[in-house]
C-alpha positions as CSV (number, residue, x, y, z in Angstrom):
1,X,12.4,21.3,-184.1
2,X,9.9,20.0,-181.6
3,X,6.2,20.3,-183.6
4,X,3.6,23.1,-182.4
5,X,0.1,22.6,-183.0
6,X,-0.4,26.3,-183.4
7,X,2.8,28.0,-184.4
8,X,2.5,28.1,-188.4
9,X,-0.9,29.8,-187.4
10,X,0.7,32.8,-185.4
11,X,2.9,33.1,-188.1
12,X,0.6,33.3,-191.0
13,X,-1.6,36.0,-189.0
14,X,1.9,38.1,-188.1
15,X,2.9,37.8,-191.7
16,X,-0.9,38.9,-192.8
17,X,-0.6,41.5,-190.4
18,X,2.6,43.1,-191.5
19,X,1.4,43.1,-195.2
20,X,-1.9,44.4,-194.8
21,X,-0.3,47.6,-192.2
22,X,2.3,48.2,-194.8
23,X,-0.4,48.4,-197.5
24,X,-2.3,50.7,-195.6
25,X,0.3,52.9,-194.3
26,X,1.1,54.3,-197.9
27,X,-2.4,54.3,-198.4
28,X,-4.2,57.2,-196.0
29,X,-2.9,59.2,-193.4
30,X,-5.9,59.9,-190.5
31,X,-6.6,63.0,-188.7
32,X,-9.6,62.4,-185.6
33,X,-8.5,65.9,-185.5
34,X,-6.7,65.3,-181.9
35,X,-3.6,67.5,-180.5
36,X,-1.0,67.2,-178.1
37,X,0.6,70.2,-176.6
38,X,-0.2,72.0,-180.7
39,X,1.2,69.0,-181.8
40,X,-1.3,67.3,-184.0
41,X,-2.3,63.4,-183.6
42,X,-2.0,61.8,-187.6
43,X,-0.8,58.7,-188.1
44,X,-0.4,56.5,-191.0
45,X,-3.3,54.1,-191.4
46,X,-0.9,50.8,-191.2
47,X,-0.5,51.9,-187.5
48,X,-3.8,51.0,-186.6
49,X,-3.0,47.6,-187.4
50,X,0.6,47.3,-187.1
51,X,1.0,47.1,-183.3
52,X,-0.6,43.7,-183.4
53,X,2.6,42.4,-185.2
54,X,4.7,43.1,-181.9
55,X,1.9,41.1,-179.8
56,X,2.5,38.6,-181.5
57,X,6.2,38.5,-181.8
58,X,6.1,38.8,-177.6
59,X,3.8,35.7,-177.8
60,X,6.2,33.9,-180.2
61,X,9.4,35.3,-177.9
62,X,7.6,34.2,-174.9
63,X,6.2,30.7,-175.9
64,X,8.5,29.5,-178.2
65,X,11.6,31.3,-177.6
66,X,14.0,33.6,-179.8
67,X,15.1,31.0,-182.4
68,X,11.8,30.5,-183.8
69,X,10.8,33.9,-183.4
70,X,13.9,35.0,-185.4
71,X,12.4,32.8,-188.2
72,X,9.0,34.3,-188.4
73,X,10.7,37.6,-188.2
74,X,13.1,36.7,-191.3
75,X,9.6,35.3,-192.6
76,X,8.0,38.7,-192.6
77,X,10.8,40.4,-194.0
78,X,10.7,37.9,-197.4
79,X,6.9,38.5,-197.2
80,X,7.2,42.2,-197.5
81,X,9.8,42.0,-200.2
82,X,7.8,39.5,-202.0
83,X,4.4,42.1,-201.3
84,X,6.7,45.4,-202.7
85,X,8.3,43.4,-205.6
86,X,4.5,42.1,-207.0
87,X,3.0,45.9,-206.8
88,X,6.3,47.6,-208.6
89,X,5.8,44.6,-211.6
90,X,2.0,45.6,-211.6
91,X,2.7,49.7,-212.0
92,X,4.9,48.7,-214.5
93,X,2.4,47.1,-216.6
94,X,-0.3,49.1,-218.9
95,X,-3.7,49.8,-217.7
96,X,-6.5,48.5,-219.4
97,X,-8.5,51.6,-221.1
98,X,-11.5,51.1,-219.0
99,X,-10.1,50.7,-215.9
100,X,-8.2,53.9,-216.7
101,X,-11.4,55.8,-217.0
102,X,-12.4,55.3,-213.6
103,X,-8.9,54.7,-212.1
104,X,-6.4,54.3,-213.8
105,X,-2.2,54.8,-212.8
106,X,-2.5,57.7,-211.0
107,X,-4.8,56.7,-208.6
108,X,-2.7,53.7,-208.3
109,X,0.6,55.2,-207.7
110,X,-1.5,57.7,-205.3
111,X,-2.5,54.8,-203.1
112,X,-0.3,51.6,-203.8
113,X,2.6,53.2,-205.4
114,X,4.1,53.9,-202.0
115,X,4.2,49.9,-201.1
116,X,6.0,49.8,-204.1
117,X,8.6,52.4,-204.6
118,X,12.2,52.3,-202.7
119,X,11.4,55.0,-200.0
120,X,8.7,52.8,-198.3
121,X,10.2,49.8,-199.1
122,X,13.1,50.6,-197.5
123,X,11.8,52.3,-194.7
124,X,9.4,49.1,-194.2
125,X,12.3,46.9,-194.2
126,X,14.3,49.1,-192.5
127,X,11.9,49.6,-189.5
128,X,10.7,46.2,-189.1
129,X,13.8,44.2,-188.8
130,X,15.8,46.7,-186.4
131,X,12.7,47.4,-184.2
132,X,11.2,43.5,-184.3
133,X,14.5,41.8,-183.5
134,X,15.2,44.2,-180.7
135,X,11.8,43.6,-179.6
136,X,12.4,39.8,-179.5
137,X,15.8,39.7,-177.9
138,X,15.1,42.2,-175.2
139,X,12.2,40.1,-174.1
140,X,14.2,37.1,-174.4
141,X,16.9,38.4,-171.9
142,X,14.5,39.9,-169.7
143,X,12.7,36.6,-169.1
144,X,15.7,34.9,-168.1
145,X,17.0,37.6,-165.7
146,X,13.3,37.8,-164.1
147,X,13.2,34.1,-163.9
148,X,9.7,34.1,-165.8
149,X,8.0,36.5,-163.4
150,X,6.7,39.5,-163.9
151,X,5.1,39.4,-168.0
152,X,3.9,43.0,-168.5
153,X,7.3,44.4,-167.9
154,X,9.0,42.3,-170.8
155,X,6.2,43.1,-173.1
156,X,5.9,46.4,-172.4
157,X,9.2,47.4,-171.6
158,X,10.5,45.3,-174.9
159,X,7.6,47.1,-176.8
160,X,9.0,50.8,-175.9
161,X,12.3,50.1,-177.4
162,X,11.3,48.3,-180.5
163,X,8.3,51.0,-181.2
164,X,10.6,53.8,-180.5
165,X,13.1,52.5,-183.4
166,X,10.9,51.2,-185.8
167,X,8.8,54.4,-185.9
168,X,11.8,56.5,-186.0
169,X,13.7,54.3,-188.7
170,X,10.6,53.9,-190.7
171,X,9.4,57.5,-190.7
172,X,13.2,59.2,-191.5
173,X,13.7,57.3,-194.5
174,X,9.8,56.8,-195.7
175,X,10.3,61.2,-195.6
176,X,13.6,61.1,-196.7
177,X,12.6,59.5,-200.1
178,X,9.1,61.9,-200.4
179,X,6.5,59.7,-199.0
180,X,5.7,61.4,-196.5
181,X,6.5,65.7,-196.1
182,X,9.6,66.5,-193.3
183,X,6.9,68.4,-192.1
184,X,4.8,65.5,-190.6
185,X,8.0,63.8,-189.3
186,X,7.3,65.1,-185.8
187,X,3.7,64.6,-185.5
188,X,4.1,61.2,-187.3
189,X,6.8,59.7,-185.1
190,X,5.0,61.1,-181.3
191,X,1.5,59.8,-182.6
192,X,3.0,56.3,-184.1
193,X,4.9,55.8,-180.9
194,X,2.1,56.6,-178.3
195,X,-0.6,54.7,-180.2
196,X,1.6,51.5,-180.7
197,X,2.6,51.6,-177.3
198,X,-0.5,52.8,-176.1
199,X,-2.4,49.8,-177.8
200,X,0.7,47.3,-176.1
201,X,-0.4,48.4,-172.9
202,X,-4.2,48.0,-173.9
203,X,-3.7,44.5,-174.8
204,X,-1.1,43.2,-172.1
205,X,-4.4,41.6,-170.6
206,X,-5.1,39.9,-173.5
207,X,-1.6,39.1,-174.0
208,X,-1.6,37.4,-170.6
209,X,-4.6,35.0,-171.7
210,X,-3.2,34.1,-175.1
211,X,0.2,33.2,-173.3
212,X,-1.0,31.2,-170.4
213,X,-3.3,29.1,-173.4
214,X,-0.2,28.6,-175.8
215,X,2.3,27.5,-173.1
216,X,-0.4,24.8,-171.9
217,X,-1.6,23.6,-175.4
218,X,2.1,23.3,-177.0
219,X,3.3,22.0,-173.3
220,X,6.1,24.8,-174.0
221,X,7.5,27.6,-171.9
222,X,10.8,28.4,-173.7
223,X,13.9,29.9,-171.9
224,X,16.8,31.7,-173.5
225,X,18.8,30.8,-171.9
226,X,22.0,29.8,-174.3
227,X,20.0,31.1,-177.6
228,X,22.5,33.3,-179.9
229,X,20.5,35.9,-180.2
230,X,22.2,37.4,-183.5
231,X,19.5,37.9,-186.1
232,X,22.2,36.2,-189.0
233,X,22.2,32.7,-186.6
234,X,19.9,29.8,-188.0
């Protein structure tokens, strides 16, 4: 592959990124105490951060093109595995009798447990690859059929469809398994959806300026043009 001077850096922040949303999301749920319609605005606290990971995979899509996209995806995916798998050996392991005193295993299962047992795990997983790769191959396709024109509606548009099934994946299994009650599901998937897109459309102009600096530093302004865009393809 053609070297980058700054792709293994957009990598290592999306990877970061993923992590550090999936830690928090099983850590807190907020409440600014907003409604819509009754319906009241909580979210999980990964989603403050999480949005940022589909920036960056619309950079990556845009810049570089779905092959190497698809490998930071699949890159993400080992990293969260790798993340869930390290925090199930340490709840595993006995607690030191101080730290219990002023800790100790529940309030570690109450806050990092979820990272760590199969509900979130799976719904992580589950949510990130459907709604990422959709995310990446929608924009590729749309690129090519606009010709390169028009950025905001590939990011956005892509955006709406991969937010849409990774809240909905994510959310259905994470309450499925007891992380979070069936009775958040609604509030939890309208208030995930509308702040990650929300923040999407926040961002585009940002999103233009980090673009239009990548393509002219890496000399690269990649076209799908003949890319196999299944996610299985090296």
């Amino acid at each position: 592959m053609k070297p980058y001077k700054y792709f293994d850096l957009i990598m290592a922040a999306f990877v970061a990124v993923l992590i550090v949303s999936n830690i928090a999301s099983s850590a807190k749920i907020v409440d600014w105490g907003m409604h819509l319609f009754g319906l009241p605005l909580a979210f999980d606290a990964g989603t403050l951060l999480f949005p940022i990971s589909y920036i960056f995979g619309d950079v990556l899509t845009e810049v570089y093109g779905y092959k190497r996209s698809r490998r930071v995806i699949w890159t993400g995916f080992f990293a969260l595995i790798l993340t869930a798998f390290t925090l199930w050996i340490i709840r595993l392991m006995p607690g030191e009798a101080t730290w219990q005193t002023y800790a100790g295993d529940q309030a570690y299962q109450a806050i990092l447990g979820g990272v760590s047992s199969g509900g979130i795990v799976l719904a992580s997983l589950g949510g990130y690859w459907f709604g990422e790769f959709f995310n990446s191959a929608i924009l590729a396709k749309m690129k090519v059929l606009t010709n390169g024109r028009w950025l905001w509606t590939r990011t956005i548009g892509s955006t709406l469809v991969g937010e849409a099934i990774d809240s909905l994946i994510f959310i259905a299994i994470a309450s499925a398994f007891g992380v979070f009650p069936w009775s958040l599901f609604f509030t939890l998937a309208v208030t995930n959806y509308l702040f990650k897109t929300g923040i999407e459309v926040v961002m585009t102009p940002l999103t233009y300026l980090i673009v239009g600096k990548l393509k002219r530093a890496e000399n690269e302004d990649f076209y799908d043009k003949d890319t196999n865009l299944n996610p299985f393809v090296s």
